[in-house]
N, C-alpha and C positions, 0 to 999 in steps of 0.2 A: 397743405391740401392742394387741391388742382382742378383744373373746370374742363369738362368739356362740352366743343359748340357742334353739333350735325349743321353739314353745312350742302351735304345731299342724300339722296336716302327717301324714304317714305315717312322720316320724322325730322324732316329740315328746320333749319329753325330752332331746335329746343336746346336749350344748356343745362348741363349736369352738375352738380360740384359734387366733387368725392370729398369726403371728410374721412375714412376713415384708411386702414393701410392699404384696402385691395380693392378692387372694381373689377368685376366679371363683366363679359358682354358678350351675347347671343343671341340667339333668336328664342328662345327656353325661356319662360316666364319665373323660371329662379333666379336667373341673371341680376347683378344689380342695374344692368344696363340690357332691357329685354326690345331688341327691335324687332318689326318686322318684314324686314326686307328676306326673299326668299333665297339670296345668295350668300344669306350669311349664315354659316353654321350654328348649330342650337348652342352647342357652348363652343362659341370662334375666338375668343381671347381672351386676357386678362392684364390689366396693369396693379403691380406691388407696388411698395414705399420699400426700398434696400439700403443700405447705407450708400449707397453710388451715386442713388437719386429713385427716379421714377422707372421701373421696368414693367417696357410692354413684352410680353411674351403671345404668341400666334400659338392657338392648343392643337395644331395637327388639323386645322378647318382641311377644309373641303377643294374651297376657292383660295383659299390663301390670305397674305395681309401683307404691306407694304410700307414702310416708312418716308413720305415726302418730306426734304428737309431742303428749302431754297430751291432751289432746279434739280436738288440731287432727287434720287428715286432708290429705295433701297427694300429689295424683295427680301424675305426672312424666307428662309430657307434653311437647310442641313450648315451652311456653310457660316451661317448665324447662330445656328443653333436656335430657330425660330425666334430669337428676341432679339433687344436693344434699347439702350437708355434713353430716353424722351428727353428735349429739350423744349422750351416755350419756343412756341411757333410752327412745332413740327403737326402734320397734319396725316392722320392713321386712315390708310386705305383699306378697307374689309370688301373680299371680292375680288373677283376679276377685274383687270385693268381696263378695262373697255365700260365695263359700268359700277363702279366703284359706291359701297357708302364711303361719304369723307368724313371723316371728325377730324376736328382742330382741337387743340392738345394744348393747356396753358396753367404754367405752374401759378397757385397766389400765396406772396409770401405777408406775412404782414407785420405791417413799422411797428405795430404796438403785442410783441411778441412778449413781454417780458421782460425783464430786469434780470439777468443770469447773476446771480448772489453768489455763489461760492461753485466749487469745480471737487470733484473727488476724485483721483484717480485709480484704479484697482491695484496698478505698483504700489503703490500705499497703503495697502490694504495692512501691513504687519504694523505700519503707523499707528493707524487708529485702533489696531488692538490694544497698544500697548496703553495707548493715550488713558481706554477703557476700565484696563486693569487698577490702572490709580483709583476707579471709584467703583470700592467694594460691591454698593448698592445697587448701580446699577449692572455689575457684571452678576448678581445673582438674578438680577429682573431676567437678564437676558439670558442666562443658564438654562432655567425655570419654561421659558419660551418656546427655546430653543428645543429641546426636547423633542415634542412633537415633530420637527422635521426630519430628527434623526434615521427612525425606525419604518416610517411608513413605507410600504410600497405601492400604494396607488397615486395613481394622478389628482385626481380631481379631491384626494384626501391633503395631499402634499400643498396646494392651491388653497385648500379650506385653512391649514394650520399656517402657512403664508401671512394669510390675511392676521387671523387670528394676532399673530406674533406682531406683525404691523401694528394694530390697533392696542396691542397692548402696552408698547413700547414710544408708539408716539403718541401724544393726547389729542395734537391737534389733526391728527391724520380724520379723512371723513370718508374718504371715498379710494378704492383702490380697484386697480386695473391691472392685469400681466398680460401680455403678448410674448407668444413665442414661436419661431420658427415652425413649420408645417411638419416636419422630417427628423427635427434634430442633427440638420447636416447643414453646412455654410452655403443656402440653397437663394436666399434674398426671401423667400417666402412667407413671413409672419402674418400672423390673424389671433384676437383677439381670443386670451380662452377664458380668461375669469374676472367677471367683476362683483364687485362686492361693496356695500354700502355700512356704515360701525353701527346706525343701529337698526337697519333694517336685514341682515346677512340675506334675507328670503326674496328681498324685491328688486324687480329686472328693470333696471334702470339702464340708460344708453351712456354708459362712461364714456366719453369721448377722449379719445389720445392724439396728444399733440404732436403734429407732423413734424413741426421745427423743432422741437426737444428732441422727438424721438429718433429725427436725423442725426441730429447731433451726439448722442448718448452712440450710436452705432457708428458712426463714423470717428469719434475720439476715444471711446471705450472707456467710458468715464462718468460719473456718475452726475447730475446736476440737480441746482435747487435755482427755480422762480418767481421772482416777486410780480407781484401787480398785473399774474397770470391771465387776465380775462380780454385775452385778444381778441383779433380779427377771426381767425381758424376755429374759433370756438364759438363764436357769438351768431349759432344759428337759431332759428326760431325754435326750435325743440329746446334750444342750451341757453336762452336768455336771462332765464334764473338759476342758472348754476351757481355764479356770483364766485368763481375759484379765485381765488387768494394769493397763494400760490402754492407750489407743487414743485414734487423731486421725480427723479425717475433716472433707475437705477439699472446698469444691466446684468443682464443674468450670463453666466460663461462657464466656459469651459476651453481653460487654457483664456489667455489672454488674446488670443487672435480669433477665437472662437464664439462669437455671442451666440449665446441659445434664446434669450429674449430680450423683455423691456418688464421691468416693475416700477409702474407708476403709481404715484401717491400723492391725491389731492386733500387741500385745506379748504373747505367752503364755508365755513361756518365761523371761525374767527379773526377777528383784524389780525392776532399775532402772528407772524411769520415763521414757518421752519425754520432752524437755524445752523450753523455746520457742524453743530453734535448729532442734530436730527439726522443730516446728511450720511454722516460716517457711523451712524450706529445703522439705517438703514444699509448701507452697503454690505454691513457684517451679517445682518439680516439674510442680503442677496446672497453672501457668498455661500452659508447655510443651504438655503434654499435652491441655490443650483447644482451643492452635490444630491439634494436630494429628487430635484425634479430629472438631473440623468439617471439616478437608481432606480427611478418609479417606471422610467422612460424602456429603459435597458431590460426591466423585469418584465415590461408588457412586452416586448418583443421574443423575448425569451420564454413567454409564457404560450404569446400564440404559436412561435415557434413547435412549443412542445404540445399545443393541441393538435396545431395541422399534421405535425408528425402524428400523433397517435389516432388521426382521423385517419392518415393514409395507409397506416398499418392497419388499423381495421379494416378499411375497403379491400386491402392486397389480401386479409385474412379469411376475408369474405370470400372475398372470388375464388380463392383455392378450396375453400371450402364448398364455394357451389360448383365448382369444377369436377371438383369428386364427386358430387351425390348425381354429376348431370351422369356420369359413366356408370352408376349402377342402379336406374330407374329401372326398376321391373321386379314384381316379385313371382314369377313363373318359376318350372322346373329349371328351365335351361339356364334362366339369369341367377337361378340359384347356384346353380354350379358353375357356373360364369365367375362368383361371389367367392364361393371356396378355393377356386384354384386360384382367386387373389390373393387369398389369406396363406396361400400356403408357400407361396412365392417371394412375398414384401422383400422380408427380411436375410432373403438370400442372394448371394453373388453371380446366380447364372443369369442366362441370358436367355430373354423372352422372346417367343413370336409367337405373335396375334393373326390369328386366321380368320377371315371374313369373308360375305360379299360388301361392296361397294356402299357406303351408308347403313354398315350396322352400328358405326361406332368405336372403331378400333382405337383410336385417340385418345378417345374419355378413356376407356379400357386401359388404357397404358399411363393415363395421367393419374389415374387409380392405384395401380400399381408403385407409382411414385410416391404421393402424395400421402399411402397408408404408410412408406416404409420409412426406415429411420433417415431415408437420402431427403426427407421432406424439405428440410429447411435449406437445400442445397437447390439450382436451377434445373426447372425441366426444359428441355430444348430438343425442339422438335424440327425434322426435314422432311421436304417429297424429294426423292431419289428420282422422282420422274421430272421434276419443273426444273431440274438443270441440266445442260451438257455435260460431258465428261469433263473436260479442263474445270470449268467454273465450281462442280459438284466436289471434285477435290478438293476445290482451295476453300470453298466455304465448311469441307469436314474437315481438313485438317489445318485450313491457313496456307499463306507463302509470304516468302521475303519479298523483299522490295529488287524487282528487277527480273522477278522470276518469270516475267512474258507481259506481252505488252501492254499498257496503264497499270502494270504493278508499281505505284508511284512512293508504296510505304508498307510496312509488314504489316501484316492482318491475323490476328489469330482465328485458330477455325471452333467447330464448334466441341471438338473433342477438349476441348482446352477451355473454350468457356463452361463447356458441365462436367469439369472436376469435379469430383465428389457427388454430382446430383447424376441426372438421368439422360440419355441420347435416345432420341424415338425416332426409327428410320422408319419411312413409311414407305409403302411400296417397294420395298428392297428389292423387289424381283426385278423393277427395272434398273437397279444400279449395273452402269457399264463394266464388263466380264473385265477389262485391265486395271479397274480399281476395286475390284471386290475382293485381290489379292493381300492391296493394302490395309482393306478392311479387316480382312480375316489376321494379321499382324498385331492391329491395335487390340483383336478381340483375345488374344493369344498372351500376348505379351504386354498388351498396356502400353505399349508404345507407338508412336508414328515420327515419320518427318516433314516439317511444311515443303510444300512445292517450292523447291528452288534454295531448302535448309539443306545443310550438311550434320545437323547434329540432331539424334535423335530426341523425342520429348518423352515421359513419363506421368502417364496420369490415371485417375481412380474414375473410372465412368461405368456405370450399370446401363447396358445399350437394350432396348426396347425397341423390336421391327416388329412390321407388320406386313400384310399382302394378302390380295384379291385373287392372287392367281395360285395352283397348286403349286408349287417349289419341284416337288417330285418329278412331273414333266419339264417344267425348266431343265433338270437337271439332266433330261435324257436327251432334251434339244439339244442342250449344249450352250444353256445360253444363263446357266449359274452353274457358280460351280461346287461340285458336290462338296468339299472339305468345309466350306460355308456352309453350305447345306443344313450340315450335321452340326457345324459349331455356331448357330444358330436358332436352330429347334432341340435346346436342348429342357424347354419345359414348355411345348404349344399351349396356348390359352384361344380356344374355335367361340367367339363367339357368334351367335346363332343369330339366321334373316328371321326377320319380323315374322313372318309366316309360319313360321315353327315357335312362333310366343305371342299368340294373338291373346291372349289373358293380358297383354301386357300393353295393349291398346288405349282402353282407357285410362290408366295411367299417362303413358303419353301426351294423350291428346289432352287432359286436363293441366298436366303442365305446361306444354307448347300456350295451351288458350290463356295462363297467367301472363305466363311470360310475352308474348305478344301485346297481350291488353293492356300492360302498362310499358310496354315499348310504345304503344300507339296512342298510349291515353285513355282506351275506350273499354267502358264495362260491356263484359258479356255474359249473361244472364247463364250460361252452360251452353249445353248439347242437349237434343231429343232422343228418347231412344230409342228410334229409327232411323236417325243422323248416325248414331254410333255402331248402329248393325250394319249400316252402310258400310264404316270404314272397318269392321272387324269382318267380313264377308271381301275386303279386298286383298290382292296377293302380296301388294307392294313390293314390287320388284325393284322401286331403290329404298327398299327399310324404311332405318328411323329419317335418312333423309329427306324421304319421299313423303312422310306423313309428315313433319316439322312443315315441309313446305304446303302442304296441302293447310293445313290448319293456320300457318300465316295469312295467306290466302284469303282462308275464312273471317279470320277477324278483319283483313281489310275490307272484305266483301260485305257485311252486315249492317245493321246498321246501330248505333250503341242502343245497350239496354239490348237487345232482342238478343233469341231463341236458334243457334243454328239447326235445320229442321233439311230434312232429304236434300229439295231444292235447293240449297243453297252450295251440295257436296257436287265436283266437277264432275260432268257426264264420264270421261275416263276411271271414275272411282267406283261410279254408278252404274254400271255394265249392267249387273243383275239386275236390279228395276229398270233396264233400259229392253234388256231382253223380255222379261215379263209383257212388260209394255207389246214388244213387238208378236210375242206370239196368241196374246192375247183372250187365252181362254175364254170358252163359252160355255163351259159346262154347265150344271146348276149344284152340283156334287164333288165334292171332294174326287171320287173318283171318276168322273167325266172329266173334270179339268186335267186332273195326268195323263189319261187317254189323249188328250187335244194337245198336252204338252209333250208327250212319247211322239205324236203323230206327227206334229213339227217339228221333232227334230231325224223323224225318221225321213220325210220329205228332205230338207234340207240337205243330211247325208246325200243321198242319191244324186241331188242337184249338183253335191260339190264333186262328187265319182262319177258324174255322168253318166248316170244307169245301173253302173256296176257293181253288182249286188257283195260280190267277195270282195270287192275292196272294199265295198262302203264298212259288212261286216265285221271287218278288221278293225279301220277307223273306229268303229262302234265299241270294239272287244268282246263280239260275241261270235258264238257260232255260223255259216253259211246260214245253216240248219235253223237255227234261232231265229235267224233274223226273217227267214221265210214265214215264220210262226205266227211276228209279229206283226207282217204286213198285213197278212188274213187276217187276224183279230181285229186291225184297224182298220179294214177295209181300204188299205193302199194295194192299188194297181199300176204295171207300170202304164 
């Protein structure tokens, strides 16, 4: 065991003693050691019991930790690997050096440890088999026992049949304890994971483990048995009546340089002492027990292993799946036919371009197209032809060697190469630069390219997916694509249609976006009114679905949870029409006095914006000279 004194700090003064392997200490009220100085991190350190001795380890605090040893000063850092073995007398700085908690650090051993009675060593371990095999009875005891450890693979079942075997096998065993390793790796790190009492299995009693055996068990790798067990290291006022007798403790391995734990096994209840059959049948015990506590060990890891994988394949399954359904939300004519010449395309080897304006969605469109055909389970990989330069945009479509211009420090493959088999989505092709749209048109030809600065051609299987905002056909007369692309490009167009030409397809939309945001933001939205939504089906939306996506983020940031998005709340830009109403204001009392006042105002307005001019305003209007004279007189407008 070992003590420690605060000797500055806001809890000066107080002594600790550690009884058991590990001491945590923070400012965290889990701690076993919970300070509250504000410079010391909630969980700032911890010291273990390893076979070396005492290990202080620093957990990545905040302020750091220090070890004072005589005059020396020793900061734990990267170059310590934040720890270091504690010796009596060394004094642990938590915090900045300038104001420091101190604790003083001091091992306590004690003169009345024990009587070490016999020594087992695990080299010996084929010894004491044989020794066993001489007595028939109790090699069936132990046959019989042993069983149970064979087969399990849980932990805390493996632990359960441990004990089990223990108490059946020794009479005078009363109490047992295992510790093992954090990790299952030579980490110094052990904590206690099972104790057990022979006739109470159910009751949580505080087995205490002895620091001096259990050094000794880890540092010789060998098994021991103690007489007249009731020292100093035990003799706390919680442990006054334990009255242990003596006790073995055994370790658990893998591979002989290897400890995986301690199994301890106390006598409290009779004068007789263990004796070194108890010894060596115990260690046959352990040696059982530790292939099974690495099989239980090996099968949980392997077992979370194979959850977390089948967690992130469902995620990855998921999102392709709502990736698809985000690209053909709308049940109108136009997204209906949008839908068909999907299905007509999937499964064939030309080559697509999606025709657009700007936020209709051309991406989802072509991730569609992927994601329905049989290239699904292959990558889709998608480019803007516009977010690079020329140089850069070659090497990321097709890769370059190492040296092929300046920071080319190592070969890079491009993307034609990594969507073998799957799908290439160029966006924006129309800005790709006229001296690589030759190379383009090679790969789309022949399947093949060469990296920037290769001499050897590549061959690969890619279904290439473009798309563009702008018409091709004039490109093509500027001079600024070039026609044989052109053609070997649109060899099956997919137009899908601006929002304006699929106003059916509004609400749709916008009840998705409003899911989808509410729990990106946390917040219930009770819906839309439906004056909020003639709002947005009355507007032209000249950036589409992007324009409405954002408008309705928007909304949900804007509201407040639980509420109702209602006109007010829809951006004056969306709301034009009720802003106009607003401004021209009718006062009729009739349905047809109010178009009268609303014909009248916009016939006013006209002439204000032509400055009088009656034939032009006419035009502007799309009526006749003639007409328009009709209607001033009806309105009584003069000029």
């Amino acid at each position: 065991m070992f003590r420690l004194e605060l000797l500055t700090g806001a809890e000066a003064g107080r002594t600790v003693p550690c009884e058991g392997p590990s001491l945590s200490i923070g400012r965290a009220s889990d701690n076993d050691l919970a300070l509250k100085d504000a410079h010391v991190s909630s969980h700032h350190a911890v010291i273990r019991l390893t076979a070396d001795g005492y290990l202080f380890e620093d957990l990545r605090s905040t302020n750091g930790s220090s070890i004072a040893r005589g005059d020396e000063r020793m900061p734990l850092d990267e170059s310590r690997e934040f720890r270091v073995l504690l010796v009596t007398g060394d004094r642990i700085l938590l915090g900045p050096p300038s104001s420091p908690v101190t604790i003083a650090f001091q091992t306590v051993e004690s003169d009345t440890a024990g009587q070490v009675v016999a020594v087992a060593r695990l080299r010996d371990l084929g010894e004491f088999r044989g020794r066993l095999e001489r007595q028939p009875d109790q090699v069936a005891r132990l046959y019989k026992v042993l069983q149970e450890l064979s087969w399990d693979l849980d932990l805390d079942a493996v632990l359960r049949a441990t004990a089990r075997a223990v108490f059946s096998l020794l009479d005078r065993a009363t109490h047992l304890v295992v510790v093992l390793s954090q990790d299952d790796a030579a980490t110094g790190k052990f904590v206690p994971v099972h104790r057990q009492v022979r006739d109470n299995p159910e009751a949580d009693e505080d087995i205490p483990v002895s620091h001096t055996v259990f050094r000794r068990v880890l540092a010789e790798r060998a098994a021991l048995l103690v007489a007249n067990a009731l020292d100093a290291e035990w003799k706390t006022q919680s442990m006054l009546g334990a009255r242990i007798l003596s006790t073995m403790a055994v370790p658990l391995w893998r591979g002989e340089e290897h400890i995986l734990g301690v199994l301890q096994v106390d006598n409290r209840a009779s004068a007789g002492m263990f004796g070194q059959q108890d010894l060596e049948l115990l260690i046959i015990v352990a040696s059982q027990a530790s292939l099974a506590i690495q099989n239980a060990r090996l099968y949980k890891r392997l077992d979370e292993a194979e959850k977390q994988l089948a967690k992130e394949n469902r995620y990855l399954k998921g999102r392709e799946e709502r990736r698809q359904l985000r690209g053909i939300i709308g049940k109108s004519a136009p997204m209906n036919e949008v839908s068909r010449q999907i299905e007509k395309v999937v499964d064939t080897r030309v080559t697509v371009l999606i025709e657009g304006e700007t936020g209709t969605g051309k991406e989802l469109v072509a991730s569609a197209v992927h994601y329905q055909s049989r290239r699904r389970d292959k990558l889709f990989v998608a480019q803007n032809c516009a977010a690079l330069p020329e140089n850069l945009l070659e090497s990321e479509l097709f890769g370059h060697k190492r040296g092929a211009f300046t920071g080319a420090d190592h070969d890079k493959k491009g993307l034609f190469e990594i969507a073998d088999g799957g799908t290439l989505f160029l966006d924006e092709v129309s800005e790709m630069p006229v001296a690589l749209q030759g190379k383009l048109l090679r790969a789309l030809q022949d399947g093949e390219f060469r990296p920037l600065g290769g001499t050897q051609a590549r061959r690969v299987d890619v279904r290439v997916v473009a798309a563009t905002n702008r018409k091709l056909e004039e490109c093509v007369k500027n001079g600024s694509f070039r026609e044989d692309l052109y053609y070997r490009l649109r060899v099956f167009p997919i137009r899908v249609p601006p929002l304006r030409e699929r106003k059916d397809d509004i609400p749709l939309l916008v009840d998705f976006f409003l899911r989808k945001y509410g729990r990106e933001f946390g917040k219930e939205v009770r819906g839309i009114s439906a004056a909020a939504m003639e709002s947005l089906r009355h507007h032209d939306w000249p950036g589409n679905v992007r324009e409405l996506e954002n408008e309705v983020q928007r909304l949900v940031i804007q509201i407040e949870p639980g509420d109702e998005i209602r006109p007010e709340h829809i951006s004056s830009r969306v709301r034009r029409v009720d802003a106009l109403v607003g401004e021209i204001a009718p006062q009729g009392s009739s349905l047809h006095e109010m178009m009268d006042d609303v014909e009248r105002w916009i016939l006013r307005r006209t002439l204000e914006e032509t400055g009088g001019n009656r034939t032009a305003a006419a035009k502007k209007l799309g009526i006749s000279r003639e007409g328009l004279h009709k209607k001033l007189a009806k309105l009584g407008i003069h000029d």
